[in-house]
N, C-alpha and C positions, 0 to 999 in steps of 0.2 A: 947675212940677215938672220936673225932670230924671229923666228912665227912663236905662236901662244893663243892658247885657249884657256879661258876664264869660265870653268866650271861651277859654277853657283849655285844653292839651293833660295828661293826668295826670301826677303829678311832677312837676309844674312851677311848685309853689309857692302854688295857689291857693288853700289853706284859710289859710294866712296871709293874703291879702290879703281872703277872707272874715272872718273871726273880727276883724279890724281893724276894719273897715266894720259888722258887726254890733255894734259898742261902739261908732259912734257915733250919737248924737240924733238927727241930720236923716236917716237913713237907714235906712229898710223896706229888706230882704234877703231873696230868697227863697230866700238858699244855695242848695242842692243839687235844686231842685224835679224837675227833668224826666229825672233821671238814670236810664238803659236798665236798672239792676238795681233791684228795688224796695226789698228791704232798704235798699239806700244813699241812695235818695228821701226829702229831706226835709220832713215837711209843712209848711205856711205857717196862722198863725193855728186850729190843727187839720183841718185840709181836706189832704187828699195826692191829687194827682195820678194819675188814669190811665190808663196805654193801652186808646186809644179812644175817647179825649174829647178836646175841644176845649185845647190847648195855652195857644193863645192865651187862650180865655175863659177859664180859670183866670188866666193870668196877669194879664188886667186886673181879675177879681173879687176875686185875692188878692193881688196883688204889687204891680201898677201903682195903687194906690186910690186915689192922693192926699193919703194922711195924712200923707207926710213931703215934705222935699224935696228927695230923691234917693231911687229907691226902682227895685231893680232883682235880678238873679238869672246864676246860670251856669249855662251850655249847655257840654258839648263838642260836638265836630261830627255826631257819630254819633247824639246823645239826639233822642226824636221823632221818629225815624224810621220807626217801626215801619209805620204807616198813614197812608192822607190827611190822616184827621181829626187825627193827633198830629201830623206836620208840617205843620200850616198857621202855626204859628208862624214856621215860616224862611222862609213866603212872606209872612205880615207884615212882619217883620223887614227885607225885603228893598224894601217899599213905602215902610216909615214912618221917612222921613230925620229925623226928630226924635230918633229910639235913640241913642247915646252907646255906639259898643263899646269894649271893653280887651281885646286879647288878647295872650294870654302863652301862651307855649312853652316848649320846652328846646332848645335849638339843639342840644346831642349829644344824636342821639336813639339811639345807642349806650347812654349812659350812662343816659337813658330807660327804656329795658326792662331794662338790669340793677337799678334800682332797682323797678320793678314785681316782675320774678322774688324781688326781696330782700326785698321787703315782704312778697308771698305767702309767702315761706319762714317771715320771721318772726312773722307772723301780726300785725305792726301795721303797720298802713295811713297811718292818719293821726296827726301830731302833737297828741298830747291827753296833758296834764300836762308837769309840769317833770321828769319822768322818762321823757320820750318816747324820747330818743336813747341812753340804757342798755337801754331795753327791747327795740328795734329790732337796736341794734348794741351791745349789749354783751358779745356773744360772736360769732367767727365762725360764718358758713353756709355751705354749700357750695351752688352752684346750677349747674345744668347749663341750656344755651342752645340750645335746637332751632333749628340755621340755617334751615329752611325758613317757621319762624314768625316769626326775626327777618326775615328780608328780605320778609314779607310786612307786618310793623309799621310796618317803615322807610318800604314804600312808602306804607302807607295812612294812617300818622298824618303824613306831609310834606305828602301830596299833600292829604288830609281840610282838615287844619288852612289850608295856603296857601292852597285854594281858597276855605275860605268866607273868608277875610281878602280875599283878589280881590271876590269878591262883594259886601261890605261897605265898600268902598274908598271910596267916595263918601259913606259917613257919616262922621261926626265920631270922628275911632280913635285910640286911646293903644296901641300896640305896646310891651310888653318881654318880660324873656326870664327864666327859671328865673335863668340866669346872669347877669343885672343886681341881683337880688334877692341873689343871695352877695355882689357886690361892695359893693352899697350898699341896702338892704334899707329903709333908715328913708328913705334920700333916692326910693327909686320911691313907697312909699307916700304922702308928701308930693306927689309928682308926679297921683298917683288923686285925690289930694285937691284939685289946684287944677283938675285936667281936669274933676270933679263937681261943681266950684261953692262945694263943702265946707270949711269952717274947720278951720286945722290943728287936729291932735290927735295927743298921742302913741301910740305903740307901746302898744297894751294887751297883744297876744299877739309876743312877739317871734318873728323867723324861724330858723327848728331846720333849717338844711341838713343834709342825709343825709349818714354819714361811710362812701362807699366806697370803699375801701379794700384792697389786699392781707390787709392784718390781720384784718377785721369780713366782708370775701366775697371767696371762691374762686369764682372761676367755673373748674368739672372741664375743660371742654374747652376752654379757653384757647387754647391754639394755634390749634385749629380756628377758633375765629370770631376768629382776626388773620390767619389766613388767605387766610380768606371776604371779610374786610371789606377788607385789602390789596388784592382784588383787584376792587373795586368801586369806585360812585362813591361812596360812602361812607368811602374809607379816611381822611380828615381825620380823619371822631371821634377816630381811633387816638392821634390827638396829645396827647388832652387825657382818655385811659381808662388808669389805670393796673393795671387790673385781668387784662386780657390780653396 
């Protein structure tokens, strides 16, 4: 049996690469189990997870079981955190060279939190149905950008995410990006699939990148955070945001 961890940073693609993996045969998914908000916790065979329990022994009572062979779940950096007992999973994690991680990001992590702010606004989060990307963006939104909250995002989802990638360096790791997923979406997925041992399979859920946009999101203070970001170590994203 091959286990696996789905290292994620948000918007960055990962319900696609779930909802694929979850369509296939050889693989138990425990999607969303350990997620820090509860509503958005997935439960696994009717069992959900919770703070203040054992991380890990959930995971091997409900995820790791053996019935498939691939059988695994996603973490961001932050989830389990709460307590000893709910992060003893990243100190498993951290023992057991056998894990198999994938992690994926969004390398602008400018464009990052405008697409979080644009989600909240629109009040859909994730892609579900073939009407996701009219629902999302098919009107503009205006969204305003609190500089003190981004440059607080910037730091902690870079630093969060690289570290545990550090951490984990020594296990067996598949690295991509939000932005390998727009360029070629069926060739990384084929990629997950030889890393897990897994027989190809196509595209059940195809990948629905986010359309932002001048047109679909205003961000009000514009100037200000090309400003801010201008004069950071951050101003690259600027190159590839056409939003401010």
């Amino acid at each position: 049996m091959t286990r696996f961890v789905l290292v994620s940073q948000g918007r960055a693609g990962a319900q696609f690469i779930l909802n694929n993996l979850d369509a296939h045969p050889d693989v138990m998914l425990g999607m969303d189990p350990f997620h820090s908000i509860p509503a958005t916790r997935t439960a696994v065979d009717g069992h959900r997870w919770e703070v203040g329990t054992s991380a890990t022994e959930f995971a091997f009572q409900h995820i790791w079981t053996g019935q498939k062979p691939v059988e695994g779940f996603k973490l961001f950096c932050f989830h389990c955190r709460e307590d000893a007992l709910s992060a003893d999973i990243w100190d498993h994690l951290r023992a057991d060279r056998d894990v198999k991680f994938i992690f994926l990001n969004r390398r602008n992590l400018l464009m990052k939190h405008i697409s979080e702010l644009r989600a909240e606004a629109s009040g859909v989060v994730h892609p579900v149905g073939p009407d996701y990307l009219q629902a999302q963006y098919g009107q503009q939104v205006a969204i305003q950008v609190t500089l003190p909250v981004l440059r607080r995002e910037l730091f902690e989802h870079y630093a969060g995410f690289n570290r545990v990638a550090e951490i984990f360096a020594a296990h067996d790791c598949l690295y991509l990006s939000y932005e390998d997923l727009v360029i070629n979406a069926e060739g990384c997925y084929a990629e997950i699939l030889r890393f897990l041992g897994l027989a190809s399979q196509a595209l059940v859920d195809p990948f629905k990148p986010g359309t932002l946009t001048p047109e679909t999101t205003k961000v009000i203070n514009g100037p200000a955070v090309r400003r801010f970001m201008a004069r950071s170590i951050w101003a690259d994203y600027l190159d590839n945001c056409p939003l401010v």
